[in-house]
VEXDREN-2710 file (C-alpha; in Angstrom, 1 decimal):
% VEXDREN-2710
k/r/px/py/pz
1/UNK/29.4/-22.7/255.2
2/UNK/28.3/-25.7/252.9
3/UNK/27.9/-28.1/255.9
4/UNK/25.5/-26.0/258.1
5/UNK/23.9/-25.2/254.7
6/UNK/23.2/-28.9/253.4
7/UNK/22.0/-29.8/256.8
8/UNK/19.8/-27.1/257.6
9/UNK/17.9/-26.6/254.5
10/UNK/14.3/-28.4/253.8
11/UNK/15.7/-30.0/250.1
12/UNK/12.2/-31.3/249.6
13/UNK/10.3/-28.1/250.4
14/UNK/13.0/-26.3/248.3
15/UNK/13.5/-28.5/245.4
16/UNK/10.0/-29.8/245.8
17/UNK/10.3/-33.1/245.6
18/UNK/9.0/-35.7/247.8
19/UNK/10.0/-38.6/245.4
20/UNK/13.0/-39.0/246.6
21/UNK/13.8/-39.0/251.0
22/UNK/15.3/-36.4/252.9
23/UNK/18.7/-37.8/253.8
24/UNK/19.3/-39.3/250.7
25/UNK/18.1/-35.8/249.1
26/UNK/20.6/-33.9/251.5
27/UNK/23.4/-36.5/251.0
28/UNK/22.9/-36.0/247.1
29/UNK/23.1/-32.1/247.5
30/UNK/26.2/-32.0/249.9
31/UNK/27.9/-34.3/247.5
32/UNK/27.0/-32.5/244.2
33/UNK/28.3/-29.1/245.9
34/UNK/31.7/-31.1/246.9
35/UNK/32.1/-32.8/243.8
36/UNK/31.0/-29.4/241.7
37/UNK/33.9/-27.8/243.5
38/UNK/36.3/-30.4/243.0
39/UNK/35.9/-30.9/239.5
40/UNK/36.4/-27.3/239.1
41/UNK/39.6/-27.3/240.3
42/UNK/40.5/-30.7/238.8
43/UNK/39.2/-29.2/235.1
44/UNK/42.4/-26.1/235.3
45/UNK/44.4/-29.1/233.3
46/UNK/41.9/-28.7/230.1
47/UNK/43.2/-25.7/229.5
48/UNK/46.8/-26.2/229.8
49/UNK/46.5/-28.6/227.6
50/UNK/44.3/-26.2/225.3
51/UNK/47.3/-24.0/225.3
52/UNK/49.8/-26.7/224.3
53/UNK/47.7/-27.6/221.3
54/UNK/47.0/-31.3/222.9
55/UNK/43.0/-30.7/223.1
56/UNK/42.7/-34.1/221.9
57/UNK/44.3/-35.4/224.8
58/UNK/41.2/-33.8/226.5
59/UNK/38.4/-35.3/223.9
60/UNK/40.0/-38.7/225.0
61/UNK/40.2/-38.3/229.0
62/UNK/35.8/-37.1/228.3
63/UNK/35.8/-40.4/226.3
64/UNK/37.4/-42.7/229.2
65/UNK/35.5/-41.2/231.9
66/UNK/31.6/-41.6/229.6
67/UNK/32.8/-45.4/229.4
68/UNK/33.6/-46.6/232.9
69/UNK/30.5/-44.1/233.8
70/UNK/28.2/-46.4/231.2
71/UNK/30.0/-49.6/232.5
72/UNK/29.6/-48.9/236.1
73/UNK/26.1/-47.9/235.7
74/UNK/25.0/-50.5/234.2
75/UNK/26.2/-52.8/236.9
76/UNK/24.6/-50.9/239.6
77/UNK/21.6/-51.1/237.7
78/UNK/21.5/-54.8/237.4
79/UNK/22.5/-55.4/241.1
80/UNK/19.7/-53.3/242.1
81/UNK/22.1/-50.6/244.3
82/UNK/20.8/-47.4/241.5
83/UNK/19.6/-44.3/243.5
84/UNK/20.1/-40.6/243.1
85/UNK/22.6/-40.3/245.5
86/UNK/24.9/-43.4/244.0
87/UNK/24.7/-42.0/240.7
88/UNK/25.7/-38.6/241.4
89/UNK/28.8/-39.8/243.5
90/UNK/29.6/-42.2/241.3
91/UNK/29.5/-39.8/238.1
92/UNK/31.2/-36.6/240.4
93/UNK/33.7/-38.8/241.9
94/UNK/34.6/-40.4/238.2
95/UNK/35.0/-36.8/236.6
96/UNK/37.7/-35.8/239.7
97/UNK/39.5/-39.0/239.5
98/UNK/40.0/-38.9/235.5
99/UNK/40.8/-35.3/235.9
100/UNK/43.5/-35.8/238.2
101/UNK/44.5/-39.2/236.5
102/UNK/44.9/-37.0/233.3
103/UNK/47.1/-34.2/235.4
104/UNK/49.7/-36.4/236.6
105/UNK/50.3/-38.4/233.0
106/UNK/49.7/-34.9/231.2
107/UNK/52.5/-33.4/233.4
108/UNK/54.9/-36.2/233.5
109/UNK/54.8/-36.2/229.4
110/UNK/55.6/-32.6/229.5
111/UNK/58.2/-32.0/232.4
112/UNK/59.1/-28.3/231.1
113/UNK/56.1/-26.8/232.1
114/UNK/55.2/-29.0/235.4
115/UNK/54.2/-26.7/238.3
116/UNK/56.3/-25.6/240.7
117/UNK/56.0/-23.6/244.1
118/UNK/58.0/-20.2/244.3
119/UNK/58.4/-17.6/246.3
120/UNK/59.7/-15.0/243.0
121/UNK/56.7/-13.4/241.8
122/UNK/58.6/-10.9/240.1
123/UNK/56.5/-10.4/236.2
124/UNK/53.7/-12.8/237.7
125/UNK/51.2/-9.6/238.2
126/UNK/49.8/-10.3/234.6
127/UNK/49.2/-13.7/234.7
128/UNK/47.8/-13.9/238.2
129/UNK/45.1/-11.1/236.8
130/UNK/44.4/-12.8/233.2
131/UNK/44.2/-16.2/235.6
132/UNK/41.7/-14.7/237.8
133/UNK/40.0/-13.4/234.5
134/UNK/39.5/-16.2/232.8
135/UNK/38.1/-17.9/236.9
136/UNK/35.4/-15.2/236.8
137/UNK/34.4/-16.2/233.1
138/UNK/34.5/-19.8/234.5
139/UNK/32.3/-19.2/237.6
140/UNK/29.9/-17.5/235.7
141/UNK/29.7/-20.1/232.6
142/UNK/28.9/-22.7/235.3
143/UNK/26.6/-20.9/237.2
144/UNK/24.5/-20.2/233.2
145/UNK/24.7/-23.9/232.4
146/UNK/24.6/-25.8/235.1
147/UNK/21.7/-24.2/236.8
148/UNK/19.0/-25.2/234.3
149/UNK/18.2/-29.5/235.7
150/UNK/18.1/-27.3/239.0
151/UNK/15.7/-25.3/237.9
152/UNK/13.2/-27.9/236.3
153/UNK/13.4/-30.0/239.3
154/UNK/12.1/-26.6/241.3
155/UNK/9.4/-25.2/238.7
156/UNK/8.6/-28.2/237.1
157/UNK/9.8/-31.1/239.1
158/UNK/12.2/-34.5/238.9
159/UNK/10.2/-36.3/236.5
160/UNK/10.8/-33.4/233.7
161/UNK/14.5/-33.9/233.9
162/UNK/15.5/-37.2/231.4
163/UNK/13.6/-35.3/228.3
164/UNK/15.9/-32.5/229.0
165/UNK/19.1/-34.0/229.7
166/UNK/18.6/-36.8/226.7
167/UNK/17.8/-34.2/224.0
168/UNK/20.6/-32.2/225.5
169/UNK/22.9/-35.0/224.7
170/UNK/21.6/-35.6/221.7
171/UNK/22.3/-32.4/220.6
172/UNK/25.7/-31.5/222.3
173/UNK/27.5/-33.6/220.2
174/UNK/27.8/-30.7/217.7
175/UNK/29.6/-29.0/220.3
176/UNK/31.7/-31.3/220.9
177/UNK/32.3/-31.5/217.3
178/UNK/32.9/-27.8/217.0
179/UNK/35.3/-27.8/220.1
180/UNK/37.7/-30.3/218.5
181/UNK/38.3/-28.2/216.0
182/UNK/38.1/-24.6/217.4
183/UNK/39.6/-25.6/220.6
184/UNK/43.2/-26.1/219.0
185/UNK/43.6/-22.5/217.4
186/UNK/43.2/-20.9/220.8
187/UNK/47.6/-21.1/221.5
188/UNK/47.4/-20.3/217.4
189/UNK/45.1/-17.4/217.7
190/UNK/48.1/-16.5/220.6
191/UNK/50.9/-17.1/217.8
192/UNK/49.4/-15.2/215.2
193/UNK/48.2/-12.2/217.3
194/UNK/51.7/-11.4/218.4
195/UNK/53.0/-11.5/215.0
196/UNK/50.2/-9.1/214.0
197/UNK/49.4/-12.0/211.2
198/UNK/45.8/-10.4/211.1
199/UNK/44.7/-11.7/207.5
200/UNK/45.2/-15.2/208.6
201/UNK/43.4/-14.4/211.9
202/UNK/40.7/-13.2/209.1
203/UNK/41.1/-16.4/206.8
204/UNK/40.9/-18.8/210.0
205/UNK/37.7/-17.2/211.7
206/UNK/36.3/-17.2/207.6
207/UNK/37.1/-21.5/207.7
208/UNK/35.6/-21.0/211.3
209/UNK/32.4/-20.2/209.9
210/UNK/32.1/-22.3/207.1
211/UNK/32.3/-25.3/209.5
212/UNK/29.9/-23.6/211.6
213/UNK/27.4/-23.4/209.4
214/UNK/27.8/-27.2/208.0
215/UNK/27.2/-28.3/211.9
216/UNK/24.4/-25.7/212.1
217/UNK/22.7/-27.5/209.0
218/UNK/23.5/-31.2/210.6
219/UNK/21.6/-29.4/213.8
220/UNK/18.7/-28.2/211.7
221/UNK/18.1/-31.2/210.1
222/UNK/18.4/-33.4/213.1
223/UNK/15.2/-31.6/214.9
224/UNK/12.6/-33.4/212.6
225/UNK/14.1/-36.8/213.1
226/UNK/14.9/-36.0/217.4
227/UNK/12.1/-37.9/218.7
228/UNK/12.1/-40.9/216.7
229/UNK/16.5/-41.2/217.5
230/UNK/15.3/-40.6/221.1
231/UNK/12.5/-43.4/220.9
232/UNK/14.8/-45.3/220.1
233/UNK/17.4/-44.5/222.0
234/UNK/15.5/-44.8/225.3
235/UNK/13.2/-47.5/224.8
236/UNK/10.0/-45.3/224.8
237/UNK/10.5/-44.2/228.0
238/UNK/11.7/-40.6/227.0
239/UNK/9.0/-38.4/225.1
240/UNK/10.3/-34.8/224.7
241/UNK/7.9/-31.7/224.9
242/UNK/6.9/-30.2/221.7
243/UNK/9.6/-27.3/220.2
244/UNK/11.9/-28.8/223.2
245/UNK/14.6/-30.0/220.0
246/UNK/14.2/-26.6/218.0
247/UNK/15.4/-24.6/221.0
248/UNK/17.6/-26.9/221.5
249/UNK/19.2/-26.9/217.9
250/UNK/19.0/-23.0/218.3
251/UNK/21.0/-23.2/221.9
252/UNK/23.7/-25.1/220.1
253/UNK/24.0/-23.5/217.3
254/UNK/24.7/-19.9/219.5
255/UNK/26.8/-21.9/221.6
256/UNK/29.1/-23.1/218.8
257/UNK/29.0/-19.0/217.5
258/UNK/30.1/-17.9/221.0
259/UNK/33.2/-20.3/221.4
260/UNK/34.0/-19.7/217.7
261/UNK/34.8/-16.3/219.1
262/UNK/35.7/-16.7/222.3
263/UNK/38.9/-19.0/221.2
264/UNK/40.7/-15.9/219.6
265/UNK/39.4/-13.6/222.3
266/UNK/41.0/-16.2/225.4
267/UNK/43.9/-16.8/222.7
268/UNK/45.2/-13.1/223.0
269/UNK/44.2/-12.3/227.1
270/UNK/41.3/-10.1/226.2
271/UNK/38.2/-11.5/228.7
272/UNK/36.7/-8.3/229.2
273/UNK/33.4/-8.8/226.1
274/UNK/33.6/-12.1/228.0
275/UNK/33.3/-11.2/231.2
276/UNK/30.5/-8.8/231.1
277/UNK/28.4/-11.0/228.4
278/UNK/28.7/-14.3/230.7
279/UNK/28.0/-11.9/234.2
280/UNK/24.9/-10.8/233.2
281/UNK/23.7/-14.0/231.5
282/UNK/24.7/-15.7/235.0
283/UNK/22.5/-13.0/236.4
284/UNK/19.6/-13.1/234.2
285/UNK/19.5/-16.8/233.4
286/UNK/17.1/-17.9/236.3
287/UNK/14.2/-15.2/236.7
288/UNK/13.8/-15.6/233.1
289/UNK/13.6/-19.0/233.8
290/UNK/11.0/-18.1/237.1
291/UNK/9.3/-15.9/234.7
292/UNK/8.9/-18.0/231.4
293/UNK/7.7/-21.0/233.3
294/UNK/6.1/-19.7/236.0
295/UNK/4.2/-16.5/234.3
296/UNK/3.9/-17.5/230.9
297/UNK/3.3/-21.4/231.9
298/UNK/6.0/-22.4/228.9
299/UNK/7.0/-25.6/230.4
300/UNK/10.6/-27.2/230.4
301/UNK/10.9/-25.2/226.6
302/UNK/11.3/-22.0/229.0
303/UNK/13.8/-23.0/231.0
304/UNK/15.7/-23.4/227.6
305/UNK/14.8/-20.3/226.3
306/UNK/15.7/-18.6/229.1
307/UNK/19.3/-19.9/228.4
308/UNK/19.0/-18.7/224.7
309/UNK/18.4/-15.3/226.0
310/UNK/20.9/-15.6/228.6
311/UNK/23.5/-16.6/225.6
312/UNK/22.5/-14.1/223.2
313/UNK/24.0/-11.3/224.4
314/UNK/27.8/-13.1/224.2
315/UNK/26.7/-13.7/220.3
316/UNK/26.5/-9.9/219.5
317/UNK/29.4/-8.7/221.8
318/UNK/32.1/-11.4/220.9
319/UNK/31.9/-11.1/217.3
320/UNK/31.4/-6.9/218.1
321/UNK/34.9/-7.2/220.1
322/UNK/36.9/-9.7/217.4
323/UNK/36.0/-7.5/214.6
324/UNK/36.9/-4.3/216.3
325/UNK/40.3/-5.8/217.4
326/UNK/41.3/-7.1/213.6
327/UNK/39.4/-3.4/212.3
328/UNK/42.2/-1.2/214.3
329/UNK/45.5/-3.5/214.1
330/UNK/46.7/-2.2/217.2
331/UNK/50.5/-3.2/218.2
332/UNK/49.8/-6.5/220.0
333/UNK/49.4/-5.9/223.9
334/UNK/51.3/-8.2/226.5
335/UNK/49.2/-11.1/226.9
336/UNK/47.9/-11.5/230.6
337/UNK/47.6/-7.5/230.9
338/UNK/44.9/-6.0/232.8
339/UNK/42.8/-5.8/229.4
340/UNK/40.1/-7.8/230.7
341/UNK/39.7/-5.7/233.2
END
């Protein structure tokens, strides 16, 4: 279906752009749909490793794959060979390679838990249903965040896309931040919960939120100093809209709130808040979108705060479903039961 697809759609008409030529356009979509789907797969070791406790080995295989990207991008740069499509093979095709680079040393330092093929699927019910969980949370995570450049290319056009991804960088580094330290307590969070040690459940979410709120400060006070870092940073060449860092700031901050969260809830099998929350933000993420910059003419700020919304409803239902799991102190359920259902 994605051949016929890629070859049989107008990409300029849809995307509309005329920048950029129709083959190359259509080579750049095909490859980004290949690549998309590869690195999904290719990204199932992240959380293995998550649930091992070795996130950093994850921080470090990001780290290696940013560097050759810059090195390699510079190069093509200077020889003159830079185009869309080169770029996103290059950074697609990277991202797959590191990922499976990282799956084969991951597993050969860690033997006991190396995959296997079996026909005994006796006690595998739960696991294949929390798996297939957590893939639906997955799918619809990616279909929230990665559908916003898409969407300024189509309502606003190409040219709108570097102010957005630079001040998204800029920004995501408290996240990244946040995720080497929350990511860590989600095999913990598993620990504790079966142990019923609910009060240091309670004491670690408390610490949780401390540091949130010192990386929510740090994302406050970079907004006023955002466009100067970015002058900087991009020679000029980069001048985001007006408000663009506020929401922003206000995106991270909710996303670092969710995942807070969401590490105790994915730490003890229960996906269904999750499930629900990130569905309907999936759903609701791109006529909000349509309608903020299309209707109410907001620019590339209403693509963002279109996500924001999309979000929102994850930050009241997460911390709604965490609470009311420590308020009861049920008997722990068998993790990988069909509680997300």
């Amino acid at each position: 279906a994605l051949i016929p697809t890629v070859i049989v759609v107008d990409w300029q008409s849809f995307l509309n752009v005329s920048t950029i030529g129709s083959s190359e356009l259509r080579g750049a979509v095909g490859a980004t749909a290949l690549l998309t789907s590869l690195i999904l797969v290719t990204n199932l070791i992240n959380p293995v490793a998550a649930a091992v406790q070795r996130n950093s080995y994850t921080a470090v295989a990001i780290f290696i794959h940013a560097a050759i990207f810059l090195v390699l991008a510079v190069l093509i740069l200077v020889t003159g060979w830079g185009s869309v499509l080169t770029f996103l093979v290059l950074r697609g095709t990277l991202n797959v390679v590191v990922n499976l680079g990282f799956t084969i040393w991951f597993y050969s330092q860690r033997r006991e838990i190396k995959p296997y093929v079996t026909t005994d699927l006796r006690g595998s019910r739960g696991l294949i249903s929390l798996g297939f969980g957590f893939f639906i949370v997955q799918i619809a995570m990616l279909v929230l965040f990665s559908t916003d450049q898409f969407l300024i290319v189509k309502l606003l056009g190409p040219e709108q896309v570097p102010q957005y991804d630079v001040v998204y960088k800029l920004f995501s580094l408290f996240v990244t931040v946040h995720l080497m330290v929350a990511g860590p307590l989600w095999s913990a969070y598993t620990e504790a919960y079966q142990k019923q040690e609910f009060n240091w459940v309670r004491r670690t979410i408390r610490g949780q939120h401390k540091f949130l709120f010192l990386l929510a400060v740090a994302s406050v006070a970079l907004v006023p100093v955002a466009r100067p870092i970015i002058a900087v940073w991009t020679g000029d060449t980069v001048e985001p809209a007006s408000g663009l860092a506020g929401l922003m700031c206000l995106f991270v901050v909710l996303t670092m709130w969710n995942n807070t969260f969401g590490a105790f809830l994915n730490g003890i099998g229960h996906l269904r808040p999750q499930i629900v929350a990130a569905t309907i933000g999936a759903f609701l993420n791109i006529p909000l979108s349509i309608f903020f910059v299309s209707t109410l003419s907001f620019g590339i700020s209403g693509i963002v705060l279109a996500t924001i919304l999309s979000i929102a409803l994850q930050s009241v239902i997460l911390p709604w479903a965490v609470f009311r799991i420590l308020r009861q102190r049920h008997e722990p359920q068998r993790i990988g039961s069909q509680d997300w259902a």
